[in-house]
KOLBASE-603000 format. One record per residue (C-alpha): y, x, z. Coordinates in steps of 0.5 Angstrom, whole numbers, plus 500, padded with zeros to 3 digits. Layout:
<nodes>
[node [Y X Z]]
...
</nodes>
This chain:
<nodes>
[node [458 257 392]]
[node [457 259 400]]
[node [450 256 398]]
[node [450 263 393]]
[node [453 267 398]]
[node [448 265 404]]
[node [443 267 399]]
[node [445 274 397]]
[node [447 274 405]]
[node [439 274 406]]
[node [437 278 400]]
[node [442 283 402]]
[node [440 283 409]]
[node [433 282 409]]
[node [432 289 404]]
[node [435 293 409]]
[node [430 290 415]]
[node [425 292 410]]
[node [429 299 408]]
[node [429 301 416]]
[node [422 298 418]]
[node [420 303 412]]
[node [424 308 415]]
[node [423 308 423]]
[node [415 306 420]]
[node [416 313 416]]
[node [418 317 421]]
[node [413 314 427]]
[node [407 316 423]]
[node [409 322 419]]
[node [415 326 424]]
[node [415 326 431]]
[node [421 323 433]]
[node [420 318 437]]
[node [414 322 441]]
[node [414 324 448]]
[node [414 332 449]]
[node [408 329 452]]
[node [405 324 446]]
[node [407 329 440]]
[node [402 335 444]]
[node [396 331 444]]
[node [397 328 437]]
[node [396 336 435]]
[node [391 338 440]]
[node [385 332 438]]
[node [386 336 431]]
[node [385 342 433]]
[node [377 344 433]]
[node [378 340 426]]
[node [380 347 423]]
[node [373 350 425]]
[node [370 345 419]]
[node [371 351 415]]
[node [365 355 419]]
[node [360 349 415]]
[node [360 353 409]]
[node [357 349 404]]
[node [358 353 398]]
[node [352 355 394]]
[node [347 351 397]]
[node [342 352 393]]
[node [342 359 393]]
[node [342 359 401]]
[node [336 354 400]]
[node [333 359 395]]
[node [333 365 400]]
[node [330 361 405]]
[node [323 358 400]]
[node [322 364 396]]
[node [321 372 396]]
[node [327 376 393]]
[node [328 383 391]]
[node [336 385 393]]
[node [338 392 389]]
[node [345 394 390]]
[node [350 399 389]]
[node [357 402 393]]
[node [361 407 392]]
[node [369 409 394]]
[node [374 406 390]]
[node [380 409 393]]
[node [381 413 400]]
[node [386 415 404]]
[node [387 421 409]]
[node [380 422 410]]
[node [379 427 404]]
[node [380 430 397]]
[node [378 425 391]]
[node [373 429 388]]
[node [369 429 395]]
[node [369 421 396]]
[node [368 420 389]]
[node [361 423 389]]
[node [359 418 394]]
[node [354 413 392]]
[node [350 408 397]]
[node [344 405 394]]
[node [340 399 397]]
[node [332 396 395]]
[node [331 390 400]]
[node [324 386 399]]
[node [324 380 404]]
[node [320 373 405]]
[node [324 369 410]]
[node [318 364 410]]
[node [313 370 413]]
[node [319 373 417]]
[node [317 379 414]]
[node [323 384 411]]
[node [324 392 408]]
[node [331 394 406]]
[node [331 402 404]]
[node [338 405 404]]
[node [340 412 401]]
[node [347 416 401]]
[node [348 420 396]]
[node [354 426 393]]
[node [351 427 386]]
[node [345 429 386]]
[node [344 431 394]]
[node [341 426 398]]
[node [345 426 405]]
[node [342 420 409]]
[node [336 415 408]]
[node [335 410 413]]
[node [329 404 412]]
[node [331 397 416]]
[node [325 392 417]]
[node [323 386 421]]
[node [316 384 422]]
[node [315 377 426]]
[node [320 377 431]]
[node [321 386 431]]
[node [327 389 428]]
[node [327 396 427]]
[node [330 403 423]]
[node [327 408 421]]
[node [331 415 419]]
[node [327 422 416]]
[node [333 425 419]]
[node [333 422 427]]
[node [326 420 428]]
[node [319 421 426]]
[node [317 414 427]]
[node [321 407 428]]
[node [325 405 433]]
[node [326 397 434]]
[node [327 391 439]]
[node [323 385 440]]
[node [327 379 440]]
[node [326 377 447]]
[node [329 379 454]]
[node [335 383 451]]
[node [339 382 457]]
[node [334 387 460]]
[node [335 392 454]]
[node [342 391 453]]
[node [343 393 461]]
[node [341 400 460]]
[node [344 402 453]]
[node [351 398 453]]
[node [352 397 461]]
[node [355 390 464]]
[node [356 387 457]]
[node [352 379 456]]
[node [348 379 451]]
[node [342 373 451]]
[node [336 373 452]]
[node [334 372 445]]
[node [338 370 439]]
[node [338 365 434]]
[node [341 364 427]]
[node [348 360 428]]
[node [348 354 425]]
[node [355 352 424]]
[node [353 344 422]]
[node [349 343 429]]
[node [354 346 433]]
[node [360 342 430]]
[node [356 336 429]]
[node [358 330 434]]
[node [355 323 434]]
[node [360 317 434]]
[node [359 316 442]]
[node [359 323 443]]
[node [366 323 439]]
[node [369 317 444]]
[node [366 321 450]]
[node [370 327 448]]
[node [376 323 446]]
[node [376 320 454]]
[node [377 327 456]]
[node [383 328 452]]
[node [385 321 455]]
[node [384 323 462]]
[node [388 330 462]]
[node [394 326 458]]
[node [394 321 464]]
[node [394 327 470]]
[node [399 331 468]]
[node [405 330 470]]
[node [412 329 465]]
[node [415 336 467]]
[node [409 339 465]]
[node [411 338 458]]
[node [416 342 454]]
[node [418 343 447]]
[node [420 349 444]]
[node [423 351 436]]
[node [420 357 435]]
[node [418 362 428]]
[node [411 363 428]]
[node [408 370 424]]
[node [402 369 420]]
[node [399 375 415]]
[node [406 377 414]]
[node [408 371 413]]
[node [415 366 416]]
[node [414 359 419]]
[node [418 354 423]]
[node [414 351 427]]
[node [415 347 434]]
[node [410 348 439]]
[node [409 343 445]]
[node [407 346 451]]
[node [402 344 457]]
[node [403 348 463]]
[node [398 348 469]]
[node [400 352 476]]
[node [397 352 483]]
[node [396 345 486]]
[node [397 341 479]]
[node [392 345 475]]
[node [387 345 482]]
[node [388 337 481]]
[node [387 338 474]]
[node [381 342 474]]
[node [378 338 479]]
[node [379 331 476]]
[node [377 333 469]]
[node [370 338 473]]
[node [368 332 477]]
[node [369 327 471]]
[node [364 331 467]]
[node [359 332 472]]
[node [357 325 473]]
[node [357 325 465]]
[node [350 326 463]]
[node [352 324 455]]
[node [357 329 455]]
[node [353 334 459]]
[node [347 334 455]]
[node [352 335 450]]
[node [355 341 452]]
[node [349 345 454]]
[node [346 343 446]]
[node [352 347 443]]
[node [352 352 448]]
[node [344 353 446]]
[node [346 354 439]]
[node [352 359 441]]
[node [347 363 445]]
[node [349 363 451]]
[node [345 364 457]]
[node [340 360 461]]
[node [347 358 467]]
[node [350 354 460]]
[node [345 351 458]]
[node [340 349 463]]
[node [345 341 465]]
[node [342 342 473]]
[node [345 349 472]]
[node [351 348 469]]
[node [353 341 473]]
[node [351 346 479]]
[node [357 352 477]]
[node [362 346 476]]
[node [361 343 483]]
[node [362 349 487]]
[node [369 350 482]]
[node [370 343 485]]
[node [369 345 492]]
[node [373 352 491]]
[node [379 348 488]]
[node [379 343 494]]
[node [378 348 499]]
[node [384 353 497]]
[node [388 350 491]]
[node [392 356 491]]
[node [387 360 487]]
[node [387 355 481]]
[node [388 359 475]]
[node [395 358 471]]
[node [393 354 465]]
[node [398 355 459]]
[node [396 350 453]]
[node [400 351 446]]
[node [400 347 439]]
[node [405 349 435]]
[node [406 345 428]]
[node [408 346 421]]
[node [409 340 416]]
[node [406 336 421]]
[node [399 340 421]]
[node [397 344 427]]
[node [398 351 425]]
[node [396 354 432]]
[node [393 353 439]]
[node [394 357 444]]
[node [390 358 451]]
[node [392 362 456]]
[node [389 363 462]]
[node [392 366 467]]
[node [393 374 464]]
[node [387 372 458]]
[node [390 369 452]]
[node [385 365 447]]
[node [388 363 440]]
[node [385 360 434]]
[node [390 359 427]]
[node [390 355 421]]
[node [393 358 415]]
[node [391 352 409]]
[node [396 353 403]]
[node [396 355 396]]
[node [388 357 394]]
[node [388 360 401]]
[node [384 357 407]]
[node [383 362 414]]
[node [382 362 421]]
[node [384 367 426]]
[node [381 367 433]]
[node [385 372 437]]
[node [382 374 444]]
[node [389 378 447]]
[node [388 385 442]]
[node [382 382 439]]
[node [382 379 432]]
[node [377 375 428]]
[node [380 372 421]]
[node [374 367 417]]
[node [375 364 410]]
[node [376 363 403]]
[node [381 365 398]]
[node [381 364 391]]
[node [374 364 390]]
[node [372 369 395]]
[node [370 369 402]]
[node [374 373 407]]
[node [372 376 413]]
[node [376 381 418]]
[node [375 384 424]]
[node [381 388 428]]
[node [383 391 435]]
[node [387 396 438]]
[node [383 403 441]]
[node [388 408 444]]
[node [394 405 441]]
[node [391 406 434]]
[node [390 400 429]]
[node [383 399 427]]
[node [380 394 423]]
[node [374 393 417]]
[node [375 387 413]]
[node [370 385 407]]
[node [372 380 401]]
[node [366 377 398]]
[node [364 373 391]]
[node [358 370 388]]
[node [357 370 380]]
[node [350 367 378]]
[node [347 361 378]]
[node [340 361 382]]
[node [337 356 375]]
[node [338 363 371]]
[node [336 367 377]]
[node [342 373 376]]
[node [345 372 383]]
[node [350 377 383]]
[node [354 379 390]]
[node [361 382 388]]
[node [363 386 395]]
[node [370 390 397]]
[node [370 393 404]]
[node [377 395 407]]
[node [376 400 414]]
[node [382 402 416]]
[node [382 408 423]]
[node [390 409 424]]
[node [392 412 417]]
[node [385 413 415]]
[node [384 408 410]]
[node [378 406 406]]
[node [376 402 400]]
[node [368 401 398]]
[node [365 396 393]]
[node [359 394 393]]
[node [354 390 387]]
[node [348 388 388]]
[node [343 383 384]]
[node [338 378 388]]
[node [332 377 384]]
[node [328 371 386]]
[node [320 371 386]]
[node [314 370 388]]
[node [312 378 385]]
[node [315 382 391]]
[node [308 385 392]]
[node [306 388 400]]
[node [313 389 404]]
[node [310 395 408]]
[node [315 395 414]]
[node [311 399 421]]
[node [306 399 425]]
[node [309 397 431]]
[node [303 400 436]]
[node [306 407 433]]
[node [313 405 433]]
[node [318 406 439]]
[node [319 398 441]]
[node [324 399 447]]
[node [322 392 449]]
[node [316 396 452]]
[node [319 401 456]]
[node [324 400 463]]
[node [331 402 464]]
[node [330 408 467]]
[node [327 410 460]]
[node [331 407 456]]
[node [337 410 459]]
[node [336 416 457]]
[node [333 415 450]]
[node [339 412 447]]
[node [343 418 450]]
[node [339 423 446]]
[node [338 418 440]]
[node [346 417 440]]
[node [347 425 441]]
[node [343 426 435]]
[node [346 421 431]]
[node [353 425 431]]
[node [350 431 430]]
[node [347 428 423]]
[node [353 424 422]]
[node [359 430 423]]
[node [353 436 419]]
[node [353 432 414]]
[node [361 430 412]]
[node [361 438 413]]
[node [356 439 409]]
[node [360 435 403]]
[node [368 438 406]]
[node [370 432 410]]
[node [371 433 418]]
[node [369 427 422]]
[node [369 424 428]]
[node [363 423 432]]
[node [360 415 432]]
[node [358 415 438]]
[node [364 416 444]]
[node [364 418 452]]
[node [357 419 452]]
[node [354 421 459]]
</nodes>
């Protein structure tokens, strides 16, 4: 009888080890109860750039590969599907923008002819060509010739038409695959550096706050870990991480790679250069450590995901979210009052782009869907796009067709020893060119709403 009881006694006991090993098991890997404030930020931090996978877009592959081998004829239309505030149905409904494009990527050659219509009347005709490394427009109503920029030295051009704005000297296609991609060492670098920081810092810089995060007009509850770097601490923070790299030539040579696919300039992507600017910030954060930025890093979670991570240096605030639920996957990079959201929902892509002007909302979000199958070569792109000004609010689509063949005859784009390539020309030239050109622009942008009943705004402001 006792020998049944020792026996039972085990089982009973073992079970619950096993329960609680199971329990203290669950809660380690999938709840943060046993982390430090400063273990459960790291955990979300590292996860972070994990969101921006959805950049590598990989859908409908073999009709981006398609576009790249073979000529295509693009022929579209867009109309208003609804407006508010702007003006009466019956003008807006009038309206029709159509779209011929012949392009052949391989030649690097391309011709888009745009038209405006209200019923019968044209308002506005526009032709977008590229030949080689020049891009150019043409328009009946701004220019008698073509008005176009060679891909080089844009720094130069981009100085006497926007100001002091960067702008790279030439611009690449992204490529969100390269830019994204790390190799296995690269990867242990990157992970030394997450390391290194979560060493350095001390305990107190760590906090923990339960807090309510609104995501398009959504509600979450989430816990946000913050790191917070000020005067000396962030100086010394600043310090060891710089000097680290800077004696990385792995890491260096990865940084200036990606920073040469986003198009940065040459003090980015040259190593000498780069390792240069750091070594200065080094000798400046060792000489006065007071003037180090106030450095303010947030993660903030829900059900265990890294829903937001927030920068804040000194006044800047950078944010990236990601909202991954239901049939709905977005990021949103948020840069103070400027927001950027990239995505899929449903099975279209979305993309939309706002900021505040004068205390007035403004935004452009475009919805896309493909149907079609290049095999059966009746691609069609399904468009919707949303502008809203304040109270003024518009709704476009859009629905073209991609014809793929080797029959798109000669695309006659411009000669460009009689086109006004700006390239050719000096700032001093520049300067005033662009400022008859944008006058001109307004003038036959508000004649021509006029003309159909609708009052508008000049598309170019503050012209000097």
């Amino acid at each position: 009888m006792k020998h049944k009881n020792l026996k039972l006694k085990i089982i009973i006991i073992t079970t619950i080890i096993i329960i609680l090993s199971i329990t203290i098991a669950i809660l380690f890997f999938f709840t943060d109860i046993f982390r430090t404030k400063r273990g459960a930020f790291f955990r979300y931090f590292r996860t972070a750039s994990n969101s921006l996978e959805i950049l590598n877009d990989t859908d409908n592959e073999s009709y981006k590969k398609a576009k790249q081998t073979t000529p295509y004829i693009v022929n579209g239309s867009m109309i208003v599907q609804s407006s508010s505030n702007i003006a009466d149905s019956s003008i807006m409904d009038k309206l029709k923008c159509t779209v011929d494009g012949r392009i052949n990527k391989q030649k690097e050659k391309a011709k888009y002819t745009i038209k405006i219509n209200s019923s019968n009347t044209e308002l506005f005709d526009l032709d977008l060509a590229r030949d080689k490394d020049i891009y150019a427009f043409s328009s009946s109503l701004i220019s008698n010739a073509y008005i176009g920029i060679k891909n080089e030295n844009l720094q130069a051009i981009a100085s006497a038409i926007i100001g002091d704005m960067y702008v790279p000297n030439e611009i690449t296609e992204l490529q969100f695959d390269k830019i994204l991609d790390a190799s296995k060492v690269e990867k242990n670098h990157i992970e030394s550096y997450y390391d290194l920081l979560k060493n350095i810092s001390q305990d107190s810089a760590f906090s923990k706050n339960s807090e309510k995060l609104q995501i398009e007009d959504k509600s979450y509850n989430v816990n946000t870990y913050t790191l917070k770097l000020e005067g000396k601490e962030s100086a010394e923070v600043q310090s060891e991480l710089l000097s680290k790299l800077t004696q990385d030539s792995i890491m260096m040579n990865y940084l200036t790679s990606k920073f040469r696919l986003l198009n940065l300039d040459e003090q980015y992507t040259d190593i000498n250069t780069l390792n240069i600017k750091m070594r200065e910030k080094i000798e400046e954060l060792r000489i006065n450590p007071e003037s180090a930025e106030n450095i303010e890093i947030s993660v903030s979670e829900h059900r265990q995901k890294n829903m937001k991570t927030t920068i804040k240096i000194n006044d800047r605030i950078f944010s990236l979210i990601h909202l991954n639920e239901d049939d709905k996957e977005i990021i949103i990079f948020e840069l103070d009052d400027k927001k950027l959201t990239i995505g899929k929902e449903g099975d279209s892509k979305v993309l939309k782009y706002s900021y505040m002007e004068d205390d007035i909302e403004k935004s452009i979000s475009i919805k896309s869907r493909q149907e079609g199958t290049v095999e059966e070569n009746n691609c069609q792109n399904i468009i919707d796009i949303t502008t809203v000004n304040g109270i003024k609010v518009v709704n476009y689509s859009y629905k073209g067709t991609t014809q793929f063949t080797n029959d798109i005859g000669v695309i006659d784009t411009f000669d460009p020893n009689s086109s006004a390539i700006l390239n050719n020309y000096s700032k001093e030239q520049i300067e005033p060119f662009m400022k008859q050109l944008k006058n001109r622009i307004n003038e036959v942008y508000i004649s021509k709403g006029a003309l159909i009943g609708i009052n508008l705004d000049p598309i170019f402001k503050n012209i000097e």
